[in-house]
Biopython code that builds the backbone (N, CA, C, O; Angstrom):
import numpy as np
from Bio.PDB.StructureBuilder import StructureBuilder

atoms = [
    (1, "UNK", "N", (74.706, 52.730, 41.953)),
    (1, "UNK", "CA", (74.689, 51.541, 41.121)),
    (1, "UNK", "C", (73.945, 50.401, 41.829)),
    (1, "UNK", "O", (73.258, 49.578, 41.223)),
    (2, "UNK", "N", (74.149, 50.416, 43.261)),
    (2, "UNK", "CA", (73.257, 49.149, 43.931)),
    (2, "UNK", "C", (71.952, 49.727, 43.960)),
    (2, "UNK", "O", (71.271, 48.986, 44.669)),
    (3, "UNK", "N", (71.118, 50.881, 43.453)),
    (3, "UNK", "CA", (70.082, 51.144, 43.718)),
    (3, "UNK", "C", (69.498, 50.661, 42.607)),
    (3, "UNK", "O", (68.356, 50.220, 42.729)),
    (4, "UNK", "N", (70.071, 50.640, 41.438)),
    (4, "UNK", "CA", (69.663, 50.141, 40.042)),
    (4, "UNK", "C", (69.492, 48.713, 40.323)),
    (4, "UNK", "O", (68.322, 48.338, 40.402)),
    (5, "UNK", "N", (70.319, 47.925, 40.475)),
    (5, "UNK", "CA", (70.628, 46.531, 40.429)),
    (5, "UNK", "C", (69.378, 46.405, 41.776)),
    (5, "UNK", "O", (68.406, 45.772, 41.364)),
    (6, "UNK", "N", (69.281, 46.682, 42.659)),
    (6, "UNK", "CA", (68.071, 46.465, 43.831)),
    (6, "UNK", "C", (66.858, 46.605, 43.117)),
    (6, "UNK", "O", (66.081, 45.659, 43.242)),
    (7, "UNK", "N", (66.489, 47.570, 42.382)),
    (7, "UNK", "CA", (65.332, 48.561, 41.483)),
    (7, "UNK", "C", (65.277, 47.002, 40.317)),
    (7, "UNK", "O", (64.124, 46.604, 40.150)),
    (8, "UNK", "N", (65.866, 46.558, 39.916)),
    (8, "UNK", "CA", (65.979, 45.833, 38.614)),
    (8, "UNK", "C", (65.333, 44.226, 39.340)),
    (8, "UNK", "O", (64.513, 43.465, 38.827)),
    (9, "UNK", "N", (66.036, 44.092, 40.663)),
    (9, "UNK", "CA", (65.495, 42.759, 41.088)),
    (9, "UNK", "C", (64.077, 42.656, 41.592)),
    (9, "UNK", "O", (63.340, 41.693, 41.375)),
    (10, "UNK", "N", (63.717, 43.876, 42.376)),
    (10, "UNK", "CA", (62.230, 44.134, 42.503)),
    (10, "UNK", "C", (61.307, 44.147, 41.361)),
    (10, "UNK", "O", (60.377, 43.343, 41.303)),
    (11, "UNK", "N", (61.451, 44.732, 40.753)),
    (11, "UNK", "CA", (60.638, 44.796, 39.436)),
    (11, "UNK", "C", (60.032, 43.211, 38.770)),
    (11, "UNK", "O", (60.751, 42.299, 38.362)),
    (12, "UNK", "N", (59.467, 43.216, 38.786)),
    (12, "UNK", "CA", (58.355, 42.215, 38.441)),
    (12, "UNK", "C", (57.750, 41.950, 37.055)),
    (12, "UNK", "O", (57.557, 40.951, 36.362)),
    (13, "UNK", "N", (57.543, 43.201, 36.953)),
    (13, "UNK", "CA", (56.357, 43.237, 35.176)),
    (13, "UNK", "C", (56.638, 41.980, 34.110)),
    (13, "UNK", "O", (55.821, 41.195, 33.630)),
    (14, "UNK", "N", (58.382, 42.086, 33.866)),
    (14, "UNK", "CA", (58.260, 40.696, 32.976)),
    (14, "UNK", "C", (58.093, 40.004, 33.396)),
    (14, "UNK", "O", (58.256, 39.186, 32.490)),
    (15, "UNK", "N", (57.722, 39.217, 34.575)),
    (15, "UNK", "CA", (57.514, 37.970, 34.802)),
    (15, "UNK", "C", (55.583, 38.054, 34.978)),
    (15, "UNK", "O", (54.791, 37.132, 35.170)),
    (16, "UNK", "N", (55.407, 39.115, 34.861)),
    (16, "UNK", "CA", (53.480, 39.040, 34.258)),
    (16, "UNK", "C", (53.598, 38.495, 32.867)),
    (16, "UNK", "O", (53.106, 37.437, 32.472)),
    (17, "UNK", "N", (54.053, 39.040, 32.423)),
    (17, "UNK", "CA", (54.483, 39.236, 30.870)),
    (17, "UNK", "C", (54.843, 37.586, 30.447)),
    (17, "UNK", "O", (54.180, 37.055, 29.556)),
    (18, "UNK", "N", (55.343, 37.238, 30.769)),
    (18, "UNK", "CA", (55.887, 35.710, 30.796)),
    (18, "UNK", "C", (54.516, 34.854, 31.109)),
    (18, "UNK", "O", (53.993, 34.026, 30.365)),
    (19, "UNK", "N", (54.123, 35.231, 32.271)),
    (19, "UNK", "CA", (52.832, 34.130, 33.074)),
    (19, "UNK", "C", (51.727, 34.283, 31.867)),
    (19, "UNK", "O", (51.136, 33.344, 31.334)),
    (20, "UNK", "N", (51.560, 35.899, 31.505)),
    (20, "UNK", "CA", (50.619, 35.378, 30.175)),
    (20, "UNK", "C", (51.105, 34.712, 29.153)),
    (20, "UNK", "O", (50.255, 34.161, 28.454)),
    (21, "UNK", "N", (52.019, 34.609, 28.896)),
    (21, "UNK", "CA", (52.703, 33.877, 27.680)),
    (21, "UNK", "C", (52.159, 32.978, 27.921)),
    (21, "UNK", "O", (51.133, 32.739, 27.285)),
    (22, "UNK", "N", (52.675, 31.938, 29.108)),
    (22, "UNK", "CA", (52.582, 30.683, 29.325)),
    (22, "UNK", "C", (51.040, 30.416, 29.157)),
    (22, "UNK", "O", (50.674, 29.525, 28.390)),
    (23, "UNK", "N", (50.224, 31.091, 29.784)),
    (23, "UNK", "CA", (48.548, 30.556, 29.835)),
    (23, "UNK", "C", (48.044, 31.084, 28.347)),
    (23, "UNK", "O", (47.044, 30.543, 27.876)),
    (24, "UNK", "N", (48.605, 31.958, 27.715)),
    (24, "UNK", "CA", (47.967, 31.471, 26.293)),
    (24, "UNK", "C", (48.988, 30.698, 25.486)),
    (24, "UNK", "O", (48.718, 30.724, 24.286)),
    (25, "UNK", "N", (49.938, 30.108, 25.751)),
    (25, "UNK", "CA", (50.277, 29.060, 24.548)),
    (25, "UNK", "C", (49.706, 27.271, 25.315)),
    (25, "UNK", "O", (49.617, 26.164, 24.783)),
    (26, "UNK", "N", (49.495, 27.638, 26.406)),
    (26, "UNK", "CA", (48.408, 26.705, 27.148)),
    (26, "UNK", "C", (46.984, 26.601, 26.777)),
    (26, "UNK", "O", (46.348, 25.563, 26.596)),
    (27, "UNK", "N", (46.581, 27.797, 26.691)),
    (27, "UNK", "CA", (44.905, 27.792, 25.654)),
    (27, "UNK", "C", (45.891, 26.861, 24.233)),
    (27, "UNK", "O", (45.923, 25.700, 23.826)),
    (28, "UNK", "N", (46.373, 27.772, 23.974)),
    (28, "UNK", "CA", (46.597, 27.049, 21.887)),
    (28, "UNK", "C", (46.603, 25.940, 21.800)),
    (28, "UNK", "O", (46.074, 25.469, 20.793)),
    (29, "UNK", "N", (47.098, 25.172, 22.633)),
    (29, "UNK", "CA", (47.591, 23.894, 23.026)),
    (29, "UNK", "C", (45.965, 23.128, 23.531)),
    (29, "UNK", "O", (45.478, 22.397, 22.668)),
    (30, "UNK", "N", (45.498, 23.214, 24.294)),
    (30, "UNK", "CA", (44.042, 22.475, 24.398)),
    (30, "UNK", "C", (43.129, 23.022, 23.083)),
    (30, "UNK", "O", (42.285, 22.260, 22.611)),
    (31, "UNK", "N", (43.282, 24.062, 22.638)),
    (31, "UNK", "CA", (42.099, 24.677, 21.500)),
    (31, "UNK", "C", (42.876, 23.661, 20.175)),
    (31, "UNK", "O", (42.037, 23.055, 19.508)),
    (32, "UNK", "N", (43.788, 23.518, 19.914)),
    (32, "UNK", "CA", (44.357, 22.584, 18.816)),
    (32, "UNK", "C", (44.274, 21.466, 19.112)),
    (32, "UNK", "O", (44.386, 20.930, 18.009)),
    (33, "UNK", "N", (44.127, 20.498, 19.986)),
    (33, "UNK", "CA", (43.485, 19.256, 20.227)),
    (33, "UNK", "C", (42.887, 19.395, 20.353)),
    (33, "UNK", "O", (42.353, 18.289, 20.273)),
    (34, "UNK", "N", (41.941, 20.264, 20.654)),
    (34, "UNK", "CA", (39.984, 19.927, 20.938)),
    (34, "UNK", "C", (39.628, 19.804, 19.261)),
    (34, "UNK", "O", (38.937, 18.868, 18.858)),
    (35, "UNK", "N", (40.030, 20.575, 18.569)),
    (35, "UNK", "CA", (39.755, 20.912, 17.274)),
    (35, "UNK", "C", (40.395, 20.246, 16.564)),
    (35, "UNK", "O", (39.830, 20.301, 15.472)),
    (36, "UNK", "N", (41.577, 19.393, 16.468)),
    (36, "UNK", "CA", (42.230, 18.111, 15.842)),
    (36, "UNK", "C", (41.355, 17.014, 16.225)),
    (36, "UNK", "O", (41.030, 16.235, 15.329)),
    (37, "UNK", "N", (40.863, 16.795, 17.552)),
    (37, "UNK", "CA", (39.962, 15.194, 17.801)),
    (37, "UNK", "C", (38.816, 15.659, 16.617)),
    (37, "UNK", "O", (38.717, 15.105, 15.522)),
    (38, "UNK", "N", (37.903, 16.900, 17.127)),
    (38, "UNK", "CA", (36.365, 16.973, 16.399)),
    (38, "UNK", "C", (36.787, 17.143, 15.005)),
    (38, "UNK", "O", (35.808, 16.872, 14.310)),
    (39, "UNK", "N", (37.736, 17.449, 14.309)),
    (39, "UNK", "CA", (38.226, 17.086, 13.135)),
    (39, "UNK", "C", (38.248, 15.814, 12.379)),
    (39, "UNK", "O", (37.692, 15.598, 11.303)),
    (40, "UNK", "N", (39.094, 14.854, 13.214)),
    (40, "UNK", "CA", (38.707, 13.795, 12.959)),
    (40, "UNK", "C", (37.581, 13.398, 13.058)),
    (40, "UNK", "O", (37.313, 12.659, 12.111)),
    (41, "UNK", "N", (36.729, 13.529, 13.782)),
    (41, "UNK", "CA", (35.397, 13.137, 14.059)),
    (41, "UNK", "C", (34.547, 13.377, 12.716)),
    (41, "UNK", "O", (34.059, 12.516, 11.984)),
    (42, "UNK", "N", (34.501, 14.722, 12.590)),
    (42, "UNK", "CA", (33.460, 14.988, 11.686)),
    (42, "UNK", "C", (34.001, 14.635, 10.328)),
    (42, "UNK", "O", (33.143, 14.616, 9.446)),
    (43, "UNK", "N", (35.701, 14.242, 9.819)),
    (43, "UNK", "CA", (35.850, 13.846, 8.875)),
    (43, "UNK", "C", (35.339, 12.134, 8.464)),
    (43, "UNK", "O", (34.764, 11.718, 7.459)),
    (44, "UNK", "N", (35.827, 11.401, 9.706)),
    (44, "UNK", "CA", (35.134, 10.097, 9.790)),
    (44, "UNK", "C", (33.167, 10.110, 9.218)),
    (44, "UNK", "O", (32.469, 9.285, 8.629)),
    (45, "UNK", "N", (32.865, 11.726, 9.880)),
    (45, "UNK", "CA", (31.300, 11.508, 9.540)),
    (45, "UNK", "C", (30.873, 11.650, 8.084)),
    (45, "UNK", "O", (29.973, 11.014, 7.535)),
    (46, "UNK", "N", (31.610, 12.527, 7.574)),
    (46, "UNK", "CA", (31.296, 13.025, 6.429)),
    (46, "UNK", "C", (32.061, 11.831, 5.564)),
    (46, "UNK", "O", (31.402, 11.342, 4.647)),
    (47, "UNK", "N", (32.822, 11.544, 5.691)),
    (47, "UNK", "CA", (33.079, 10.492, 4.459)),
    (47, "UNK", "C", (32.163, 9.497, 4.788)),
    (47, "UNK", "O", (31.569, 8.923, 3.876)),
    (48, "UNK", "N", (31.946, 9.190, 6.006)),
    (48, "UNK", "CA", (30.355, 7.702, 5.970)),
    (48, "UNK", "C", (29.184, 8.519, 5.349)),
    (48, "UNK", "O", (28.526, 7.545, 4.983)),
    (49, "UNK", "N", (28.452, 9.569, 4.968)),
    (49, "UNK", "CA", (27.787, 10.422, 4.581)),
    (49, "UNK", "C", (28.162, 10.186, 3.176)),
    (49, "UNK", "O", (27.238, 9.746, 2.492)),
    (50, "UNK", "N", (29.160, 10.348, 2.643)),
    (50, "UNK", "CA", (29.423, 10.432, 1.236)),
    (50, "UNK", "C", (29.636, 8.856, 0.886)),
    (50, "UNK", "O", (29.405, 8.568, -0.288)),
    (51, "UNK", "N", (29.909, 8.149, 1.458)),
    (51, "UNK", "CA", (30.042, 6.226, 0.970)),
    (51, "UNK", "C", (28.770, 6.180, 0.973)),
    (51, "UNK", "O", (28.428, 5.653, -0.085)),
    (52, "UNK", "N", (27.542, 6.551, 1.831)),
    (52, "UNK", "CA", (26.174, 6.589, 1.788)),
    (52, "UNK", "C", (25.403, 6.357, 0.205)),
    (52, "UNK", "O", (24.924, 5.423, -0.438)),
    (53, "UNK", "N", (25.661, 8.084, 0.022)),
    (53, "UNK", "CA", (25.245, 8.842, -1.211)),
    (53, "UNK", "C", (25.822, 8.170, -2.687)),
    (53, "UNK", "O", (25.231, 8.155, -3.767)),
    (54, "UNK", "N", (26.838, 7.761, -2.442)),
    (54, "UNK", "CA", (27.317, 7.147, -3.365)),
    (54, "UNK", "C", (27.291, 5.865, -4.293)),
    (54, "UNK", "O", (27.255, 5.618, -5.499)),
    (55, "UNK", "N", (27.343, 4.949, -2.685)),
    (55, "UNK", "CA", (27.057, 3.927, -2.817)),
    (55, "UNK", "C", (25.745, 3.305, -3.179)),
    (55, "UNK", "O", (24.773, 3.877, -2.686)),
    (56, "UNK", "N", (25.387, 1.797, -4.264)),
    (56, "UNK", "CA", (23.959, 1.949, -4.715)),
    (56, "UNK", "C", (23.565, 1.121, -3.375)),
    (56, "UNK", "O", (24.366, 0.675, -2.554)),
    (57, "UNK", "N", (22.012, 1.007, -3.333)),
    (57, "UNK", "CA", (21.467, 0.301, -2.845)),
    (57, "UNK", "C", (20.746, -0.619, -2.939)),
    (57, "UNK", "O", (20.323, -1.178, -1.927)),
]
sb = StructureBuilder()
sb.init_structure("model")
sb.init_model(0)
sb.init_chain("A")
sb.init_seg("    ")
for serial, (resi, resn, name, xyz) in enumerate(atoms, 1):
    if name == "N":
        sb.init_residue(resn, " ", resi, " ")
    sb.init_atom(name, np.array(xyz, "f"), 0.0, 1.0, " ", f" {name:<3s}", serial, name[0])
structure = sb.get_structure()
């Protein structure tokens, strides 16, 4: 029984398993603000684009 419980504390794998977790909900997390700012961005552009077109001159 202590060879199991020794065998169980060595073992490692889930905590790989975990470390990738963490570094891709770390990507999601910068890729959803990079892409929420340029969102805003290009929505700010496109509606000055369309007040443009719209608007007379």
């Amino acid at each position: 029984m202590t060879n199991v419980f020794a065998r169980f504390v060595k073992d490692e794998s889930g905590a790989t398993a975990i470390e990738y977790g963490l570094i891709a909900a770390l990507v999601a997390v910068v890729a959803i603000t990079g892409m929420t700012a340029l969102g805003t961005k290009l929505s700010g552009l496109f509606t000055g684009i369309s007040n443009k077109l719209v608007a007379p001159t």
